[in-house]
N, C-alpha and C positions, 0 to 999 in steps of 0.2 A: 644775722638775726632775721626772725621773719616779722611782717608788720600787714598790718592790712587794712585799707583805708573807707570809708565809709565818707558817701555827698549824699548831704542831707538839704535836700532842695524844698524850705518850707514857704509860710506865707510872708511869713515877717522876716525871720532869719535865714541863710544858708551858709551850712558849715560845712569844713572841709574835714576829719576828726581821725585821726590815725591810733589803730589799739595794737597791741601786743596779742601775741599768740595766748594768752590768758585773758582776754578781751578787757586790761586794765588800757584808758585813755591815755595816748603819750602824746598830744598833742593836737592845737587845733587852731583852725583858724578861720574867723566868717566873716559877712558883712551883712549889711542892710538890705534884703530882696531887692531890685530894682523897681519897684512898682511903677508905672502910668498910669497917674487919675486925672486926667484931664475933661471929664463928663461926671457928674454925678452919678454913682453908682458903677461907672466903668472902671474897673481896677486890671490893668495887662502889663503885662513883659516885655521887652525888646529880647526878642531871642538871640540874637549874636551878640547882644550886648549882655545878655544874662552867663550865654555860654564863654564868654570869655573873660569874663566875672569869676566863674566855678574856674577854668583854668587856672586862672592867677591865682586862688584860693589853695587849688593842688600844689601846688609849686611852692608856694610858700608855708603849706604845712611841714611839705617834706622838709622846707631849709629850717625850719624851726626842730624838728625831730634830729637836725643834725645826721639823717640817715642817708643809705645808697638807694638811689632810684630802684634797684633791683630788689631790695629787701622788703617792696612791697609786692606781695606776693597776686594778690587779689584786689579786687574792688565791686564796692556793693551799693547802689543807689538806691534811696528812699526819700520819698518826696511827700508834697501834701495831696490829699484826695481831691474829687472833682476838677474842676477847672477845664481847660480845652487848648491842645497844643494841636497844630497841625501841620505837615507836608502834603507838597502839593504832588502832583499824579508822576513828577520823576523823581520824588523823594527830598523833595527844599524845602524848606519852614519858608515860607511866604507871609505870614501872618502875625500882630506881637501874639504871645501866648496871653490865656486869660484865666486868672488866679480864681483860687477857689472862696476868696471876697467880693466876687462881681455879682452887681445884681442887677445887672441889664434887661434880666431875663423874667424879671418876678410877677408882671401880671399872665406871661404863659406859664409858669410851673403855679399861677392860682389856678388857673382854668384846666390843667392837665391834674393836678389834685383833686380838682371836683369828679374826674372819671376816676380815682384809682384804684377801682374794686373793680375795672376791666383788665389789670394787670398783676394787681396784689400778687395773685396767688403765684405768678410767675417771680416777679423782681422781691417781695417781701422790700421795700421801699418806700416811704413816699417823697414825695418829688419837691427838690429847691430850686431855686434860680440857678446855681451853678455846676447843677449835672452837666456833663459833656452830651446826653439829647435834648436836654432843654436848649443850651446854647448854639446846638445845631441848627433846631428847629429859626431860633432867633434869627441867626446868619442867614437862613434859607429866605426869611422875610423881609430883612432888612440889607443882607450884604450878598445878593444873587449871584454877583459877578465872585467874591471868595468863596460861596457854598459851590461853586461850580467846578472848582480847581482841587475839592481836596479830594487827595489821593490816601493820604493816612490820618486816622485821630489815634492821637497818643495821649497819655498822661501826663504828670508832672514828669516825675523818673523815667518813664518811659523816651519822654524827649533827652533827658539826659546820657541814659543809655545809647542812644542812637549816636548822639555826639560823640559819644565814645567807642563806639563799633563799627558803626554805619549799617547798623540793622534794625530792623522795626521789627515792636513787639513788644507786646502787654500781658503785664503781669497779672493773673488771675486776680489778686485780690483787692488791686485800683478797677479793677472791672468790676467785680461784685460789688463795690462801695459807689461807683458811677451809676448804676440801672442798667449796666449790660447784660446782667448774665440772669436765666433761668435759675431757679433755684431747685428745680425740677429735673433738669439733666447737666445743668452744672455747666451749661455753653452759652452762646449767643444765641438769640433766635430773633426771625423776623419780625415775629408777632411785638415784641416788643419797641422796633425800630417802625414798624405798621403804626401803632400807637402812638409814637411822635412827630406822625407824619416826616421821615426821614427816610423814607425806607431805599432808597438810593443812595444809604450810604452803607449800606451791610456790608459791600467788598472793599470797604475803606478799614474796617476794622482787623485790628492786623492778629499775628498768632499769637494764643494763649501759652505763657508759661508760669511755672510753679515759681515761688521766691527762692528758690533755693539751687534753680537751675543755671546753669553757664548760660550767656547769653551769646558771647560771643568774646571777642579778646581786642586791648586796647589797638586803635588802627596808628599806623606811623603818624599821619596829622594829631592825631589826641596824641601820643604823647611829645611829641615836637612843642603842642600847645602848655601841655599839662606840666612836662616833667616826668611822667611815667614811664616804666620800661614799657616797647612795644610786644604785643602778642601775650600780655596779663590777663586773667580768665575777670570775667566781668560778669557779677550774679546780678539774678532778675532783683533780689531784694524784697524787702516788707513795704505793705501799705503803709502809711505813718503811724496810724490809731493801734493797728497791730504791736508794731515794734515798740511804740510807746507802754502799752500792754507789758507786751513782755519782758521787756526793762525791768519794770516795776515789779517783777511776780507774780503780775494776775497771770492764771494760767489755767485758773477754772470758774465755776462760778460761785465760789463760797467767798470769793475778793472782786472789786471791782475798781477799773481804773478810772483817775480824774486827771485829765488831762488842761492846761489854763497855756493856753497856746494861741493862735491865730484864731480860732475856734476854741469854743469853751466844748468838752467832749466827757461823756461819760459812758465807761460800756464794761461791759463784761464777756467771757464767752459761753456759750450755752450746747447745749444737743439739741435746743428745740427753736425754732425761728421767731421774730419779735410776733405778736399782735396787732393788726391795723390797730383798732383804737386806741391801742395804749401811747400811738405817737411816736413810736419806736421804731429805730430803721437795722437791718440786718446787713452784714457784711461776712465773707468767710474767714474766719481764722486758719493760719498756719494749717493746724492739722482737719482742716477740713469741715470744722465744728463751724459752729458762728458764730459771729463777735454781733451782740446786739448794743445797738445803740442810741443816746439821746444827745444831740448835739445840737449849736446855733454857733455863728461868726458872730461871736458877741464877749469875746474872750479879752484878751492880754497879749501884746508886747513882751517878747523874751530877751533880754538882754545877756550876751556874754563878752 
């Protein structure tokens, strides 16, 4: 049989979720994000305690599925937007990761919103606490000695990925929903990282890929850890908001998703990019379009 498993690394929940070649659910298994709140406002991750969380998660889907390590063919990570994972300059997470509930950050993303008609037209964004340049910007001011060390910023999934391949690399469209990318040439640019006084981090940001591309294949440690056969192809995956999206049908803009999650999110996709005033934020969809969006972390608890 073939099977294919799907980590869903979100803010509240992460599951482990294995589907069938007809993409029906055979099994699954999660727990409680591991959050540290030990600051007002500070919400982060123990990363080796996160990643070996999601291990045991894999391991235990597959013994529930009652299936052969082998029979899963692929795997696909998708995670929550925002937030800020990091390795440092030889490729180690040194740092907890920080959820896309943290709001350490919020009287720089007030005062970087009062400029945001110097970037609009490039990011089609506007700016919260828990973009990964805002919380750079934050680290730079407050934690010199860890802005000094990093070597990669990744995503949620992106860190997960890594765990599972031992390669860095960002998914186009965690980047377009973070403030990284032009929407003008559809890459990074300086001018942007210029704008959040970071700009010494542009060769931290690692290569762009599609969600649909191989990233790279399970390494012997993942699946020693995991359960997984080694040398399984491992896809970049969807943003979350995407995938939740397309779940549901929306797939143009005569329907729109509502998502009651970690974040309360509503969006749909479009051909044409949100409007500053309307308060709306843009992000790229699948096929290239954009997912426009109205969201706040002001949502719901998902219990399975």
């Amino acid at each position: 049989m073939t099977y294919f498993l799907s980590i869903d690394y979100g803010g509240t929940k992460t599951k482990a979720i294995l589907f069938d070649r007809l993409g029906h659910q055979v099994a699954l298994s999660s727990f409680e994000t591991l959050t540290i709140e030990d600051k007002p406002g500070f919400r982060e991750v123990d990363l080796d305690e996160t990643w070996l969380a999601i291990a045991e998660s894999v391991k235990s889907v597959i013994s529930k599925a009652s299936i052969e390590a082998e029979e899963v063919k692929a795997v696909a990570c998708i995670g929550h937007g925002k937030g800020l994972y990091l390795l440092d300059k030889l490729g180690h997470p040194y740092r907890n990761g920080i959820l896309s509930t943290d709001n350490r950050a919020w009287q720089l993303a007030q005062s970087f919103e009062e400029k945001i008609d110097d970037i609009w037209s490039m990011t089609r964004q506007h700016i919260v606490a828990s973009q990964s340049p805002v919380l750079l910007r934050w680290l730079k001011e407050h934690e010199p000695e860890t802005y000094n060390k990093i070597g990669s910023v990744l995503s949620a999934k992106a860190f997960i990925r890594f765990k599972l391949t031992n390669i860095i690399s960002q998914e186009i469209g965690d980047a377009s929903g973070n403030h990284w990318i032009n929407f003008e040439t559809g890459n990074y640019d300086k001018n942007i990282l210029a704008f959040f006084g970071i700009l010494d981090c542009y060769e931290a940001l690692p290569k762009l890929l599609n969600y649909q591309d191989i990233v790279g294949r399970v390494s012997q440690e993942a699946a020693l850890l995991t359960g997984l056969a080694e040398g399984i192809p491992v896809i970049g995956g969807l943003f979350d908001i995407d995938a939740c999206a397309l779940g549901s049908g929306v797939l143009d803009d005569r329907m729109f998703s509502v998502i009651s999650g970690t974040w309360n999110i509503n969006s749909y996709p479009s051909r044409r990019v949100a409007d500053k005033d309307s308060g709306q934020m843009t992000s790229y969809f699948p096929n290239r379009q954009f997912l426009v969006e109205a969201s706040s972390p002001t949502s719901a608890g998902i219990v399975n």
